[in-house]
C-alpha positions in Angstrom: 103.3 73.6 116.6 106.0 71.8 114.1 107.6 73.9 111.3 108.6 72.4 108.3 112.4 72.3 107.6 113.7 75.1 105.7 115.6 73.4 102.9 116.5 73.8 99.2 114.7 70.5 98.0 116.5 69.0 94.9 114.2 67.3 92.8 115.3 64.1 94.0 113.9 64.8 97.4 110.7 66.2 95.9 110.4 63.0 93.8 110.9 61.3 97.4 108.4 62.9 98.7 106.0 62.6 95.8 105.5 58.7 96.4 103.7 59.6 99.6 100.9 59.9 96.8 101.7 57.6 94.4 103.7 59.6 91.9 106.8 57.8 91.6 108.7 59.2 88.3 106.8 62.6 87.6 108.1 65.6 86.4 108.7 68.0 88.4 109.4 71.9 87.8 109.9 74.4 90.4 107.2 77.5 90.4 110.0 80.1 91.7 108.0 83.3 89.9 104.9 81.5 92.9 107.6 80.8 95.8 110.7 78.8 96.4 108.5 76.0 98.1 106.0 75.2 95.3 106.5 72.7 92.3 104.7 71.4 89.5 104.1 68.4 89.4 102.9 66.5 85.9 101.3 69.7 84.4 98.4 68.2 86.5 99.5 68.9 90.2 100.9 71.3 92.4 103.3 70.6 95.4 103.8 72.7 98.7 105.7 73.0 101.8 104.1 75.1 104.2 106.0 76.7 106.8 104.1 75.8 109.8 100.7 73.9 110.8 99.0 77.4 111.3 99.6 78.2 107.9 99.0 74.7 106.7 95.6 74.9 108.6 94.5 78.3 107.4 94.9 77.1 103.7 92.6 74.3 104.3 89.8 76.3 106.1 90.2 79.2 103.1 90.0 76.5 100.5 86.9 75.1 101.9 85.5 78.2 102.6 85.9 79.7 99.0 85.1 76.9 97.6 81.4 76.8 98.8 80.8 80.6 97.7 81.8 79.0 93.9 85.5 80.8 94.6 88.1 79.3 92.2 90.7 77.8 94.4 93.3 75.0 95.1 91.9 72.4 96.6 93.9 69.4 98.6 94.6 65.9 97.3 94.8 63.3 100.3 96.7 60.7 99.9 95.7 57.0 99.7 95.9 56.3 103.5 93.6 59.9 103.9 96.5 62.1 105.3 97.0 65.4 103.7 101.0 65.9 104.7 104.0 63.6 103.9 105.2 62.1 106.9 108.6 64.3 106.4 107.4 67.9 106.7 104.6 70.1 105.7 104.0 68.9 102.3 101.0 68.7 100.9 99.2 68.0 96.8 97.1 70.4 95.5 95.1 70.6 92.3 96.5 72.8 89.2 93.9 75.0 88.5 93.5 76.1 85.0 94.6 79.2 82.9 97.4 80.9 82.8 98.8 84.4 83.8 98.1 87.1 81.9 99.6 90.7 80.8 96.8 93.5 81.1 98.0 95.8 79.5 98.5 92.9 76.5 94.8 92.0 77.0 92.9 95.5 78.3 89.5 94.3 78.0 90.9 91.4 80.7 90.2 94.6 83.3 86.4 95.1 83.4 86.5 91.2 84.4 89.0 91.5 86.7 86.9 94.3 88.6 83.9 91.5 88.6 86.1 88.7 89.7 87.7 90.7 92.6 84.3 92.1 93.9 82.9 88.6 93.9 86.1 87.3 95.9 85.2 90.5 98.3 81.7 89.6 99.0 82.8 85.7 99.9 85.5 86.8 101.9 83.3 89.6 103.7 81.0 86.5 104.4 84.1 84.1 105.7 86.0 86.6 107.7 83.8 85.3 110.5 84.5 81.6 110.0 87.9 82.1 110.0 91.0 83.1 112.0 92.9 87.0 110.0 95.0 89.5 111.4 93.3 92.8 111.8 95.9 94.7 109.9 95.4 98.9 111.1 97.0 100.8 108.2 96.5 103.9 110.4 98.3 102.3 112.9 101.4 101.0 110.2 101.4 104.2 109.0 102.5 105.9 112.5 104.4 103.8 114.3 106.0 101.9 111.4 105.9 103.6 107.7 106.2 107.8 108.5 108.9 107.1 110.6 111.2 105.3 108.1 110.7 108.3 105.5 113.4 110.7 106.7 114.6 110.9 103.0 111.2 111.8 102.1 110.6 115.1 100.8 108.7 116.7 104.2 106.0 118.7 102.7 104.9 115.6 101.0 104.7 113.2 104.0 102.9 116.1 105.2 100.1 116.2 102.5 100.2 112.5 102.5 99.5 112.2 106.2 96.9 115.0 106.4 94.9 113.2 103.4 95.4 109.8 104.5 94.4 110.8 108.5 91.5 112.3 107.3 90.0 109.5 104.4 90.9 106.4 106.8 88.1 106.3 109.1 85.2 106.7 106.4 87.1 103.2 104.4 85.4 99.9 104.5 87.4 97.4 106.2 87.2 93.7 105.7 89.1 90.5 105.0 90.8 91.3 101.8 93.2 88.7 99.9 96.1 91.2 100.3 98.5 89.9 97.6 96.4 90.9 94.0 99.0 91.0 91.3 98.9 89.6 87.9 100.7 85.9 89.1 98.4 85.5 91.9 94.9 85.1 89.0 94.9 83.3 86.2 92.7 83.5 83.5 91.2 81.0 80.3 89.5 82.3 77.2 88.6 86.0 78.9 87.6 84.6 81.8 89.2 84.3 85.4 89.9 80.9 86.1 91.6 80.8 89.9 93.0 82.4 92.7 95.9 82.3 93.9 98.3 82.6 97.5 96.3 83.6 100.2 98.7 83.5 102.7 98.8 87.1 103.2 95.2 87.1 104.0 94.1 89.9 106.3 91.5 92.1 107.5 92.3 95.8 106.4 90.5 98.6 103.9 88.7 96.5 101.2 90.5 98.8 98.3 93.5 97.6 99.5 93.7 95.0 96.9 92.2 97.3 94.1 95.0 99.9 95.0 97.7 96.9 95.5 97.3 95.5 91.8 97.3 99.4 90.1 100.1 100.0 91.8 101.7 96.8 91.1 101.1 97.4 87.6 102.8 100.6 87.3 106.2 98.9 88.3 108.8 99.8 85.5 106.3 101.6 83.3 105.7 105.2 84.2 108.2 106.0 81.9 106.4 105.0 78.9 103.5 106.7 77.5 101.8 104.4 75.9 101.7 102.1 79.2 100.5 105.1 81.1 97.5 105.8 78.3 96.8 101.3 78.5 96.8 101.9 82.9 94.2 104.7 82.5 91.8 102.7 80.9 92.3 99.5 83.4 92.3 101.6 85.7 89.0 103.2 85.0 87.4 99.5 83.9 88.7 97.6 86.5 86.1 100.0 89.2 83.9 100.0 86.3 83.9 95.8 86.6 83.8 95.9 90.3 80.9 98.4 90.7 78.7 96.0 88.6 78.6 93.6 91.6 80.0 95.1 94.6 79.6 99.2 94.4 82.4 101.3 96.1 81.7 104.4 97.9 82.7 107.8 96.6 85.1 107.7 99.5 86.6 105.1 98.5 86.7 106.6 94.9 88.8 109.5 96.3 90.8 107.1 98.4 92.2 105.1 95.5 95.3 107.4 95.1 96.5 107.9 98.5 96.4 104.5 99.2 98.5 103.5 96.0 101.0 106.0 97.5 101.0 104.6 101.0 101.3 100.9 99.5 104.4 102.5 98.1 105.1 103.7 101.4 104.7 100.7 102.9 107.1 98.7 100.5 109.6 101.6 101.3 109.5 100.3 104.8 109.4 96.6 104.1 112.7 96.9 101.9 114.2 98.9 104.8 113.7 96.0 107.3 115.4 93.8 104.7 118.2 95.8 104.1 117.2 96.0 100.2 118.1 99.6 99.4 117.7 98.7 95.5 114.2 97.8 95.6 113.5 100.5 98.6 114.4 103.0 96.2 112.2 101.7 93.9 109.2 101.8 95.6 110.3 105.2 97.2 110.7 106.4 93.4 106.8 104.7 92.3 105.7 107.1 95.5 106.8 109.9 94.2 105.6 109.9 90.9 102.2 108.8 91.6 102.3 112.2 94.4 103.1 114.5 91.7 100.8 112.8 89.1 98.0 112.9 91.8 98.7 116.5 92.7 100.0 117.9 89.6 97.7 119.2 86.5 97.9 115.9 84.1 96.0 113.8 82.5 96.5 111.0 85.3 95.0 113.1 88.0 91.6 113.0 86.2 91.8 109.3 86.1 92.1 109.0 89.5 90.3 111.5 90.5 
């Protein structure tokens, strides 16, 4: 298996690369908010490195995939001789699909078809994970051997709760091939309407609300102080399943599982920042934990939204 070389391109050596396909002289711009290995390339095109052909060849197979279900995805632009790579590392042309990014609490009604869009992703996936290669990511299992134990600063009473409601929800969840990563850069959007999906390298097989939790969660980073954003993330919140239920229904379990897995997506970023030694960001997530636990179990307004 090769791995491409892990480099800081200058964009001189992207504009190298870039004649592999016959785009001597384009502009290129780096997409750091995507990843420090993707550029744009013309407005029109989008460059990557891959890290290693397993990624490489899991991207294809997804593309090909989602895009016979009527997915919005990248898809890859051979060059002229048919090859797919540059002959000096994992680089590879991709489409630039349309739309751009998009603020929901700037556009609210954006939620209801967001709900629709990531239901319809769910059923394709569902229907891929057995043409594919995923990880069958246990969350139980995380949540045992790798998330409790790094919580020693955790309040015990609520790792407690947590554990007794999470133990006892877990085993009535769906689990599928989810996309993993849902988060406001990852979807883009044109005139109301979602126009493509982004990044799934994080791709694996795990609760379906995984991702429905993920992007709630997500969206509460750096807001729960204001409570005007709260009031906006109430109503996405409750259009978002409202969206999602019009094409693929959840279960009332998964209804009362919402909450407890935003918290242990919390969790779970407490533990990730640990391993990196980010104690800034850990404390972050640890501090988004907390107030979604006492929201959740406390007598406020958020507690019948999610509930």
């Amino acid at each position: 298996m090769s791995e491409a070389v892990k480099k800081k391109e200058t964009i001189e050596d992207i504009n190298e690369i870039l004649k592999f396909w016959g785009l001597d002289g384009a502009v290129v711009t780096p997409m750091e908010q995507r990843s420090e290995s993707t550029w744009d390339v013309d407005g029109m095109y989008v460059l990557k490195r891959y890290r290693t052909d397993e990624d490489l060849s899991r991207s294809l197979k997804f593309s090909k995939l989602l895009t016979s279900h009527g997915i919005p995805v990248i898809s890859f632009i051979p060059a002229d001789n048919g090859q797919l790579t540059s002959p000096d590392g994992l680089y590879c042309l991709m489409t630039k699909l349309p739309g751009t990014h998009v603020d929901f609490f700037e556009d609210q009604g954006l939620a209801h078809e967001m709900g629709r869009e990531l239901a319809q992703l769910h059923i394709a996936l569902s229907d891929i994970e057995s043409k594919t290669s995923c990880i069958d990511s246990n969350l139980l299992n995380d949540w045992h051997n790798r998330i409790k134990p790094s919580l020693g600063d955790v309040p015990e009473d609520m790792v407690q709760n947590v554990d007794t409601a999470f133990c006892g929800i877990f085993p009535k969840l769906p689990r599928q091939l989810i996309h993993r990563d849902v988060h406001c850069h990852n979807v883009l959007f044109e005139n109301g309407h979602l126009t493509g999906w982004l990044d799934f390298d994080l791709s694996h097989r795990n609760v379906r609300i995984f991702d429905i939790a993920y992007l709630l969660s997500g969206l509460l980073v750096g807001n729960t102080d204001d409570p005007g954003k709260i009031e906006k993330w109430n109503s996405i919140y409750i259009d978002l399943l409202n969206g999602y239920d019009e094409i693929n229904r959840l279960s009332d379990d998964e209804r009362d599982a919402l909450p407890i897995i935003m918290i242990m997506i919390e969790f779970l970023f407490v533990w990730y920042w640990e391993e990196q030694g980010n104690a800034e960001q850990r404390s972050v997530a640890l501090e988004l934990a907390k107030w979604l636990y006492n929201e959740v179990t406390g007598d406020t307004s958020l507690t019948t939204a999610l509930l």
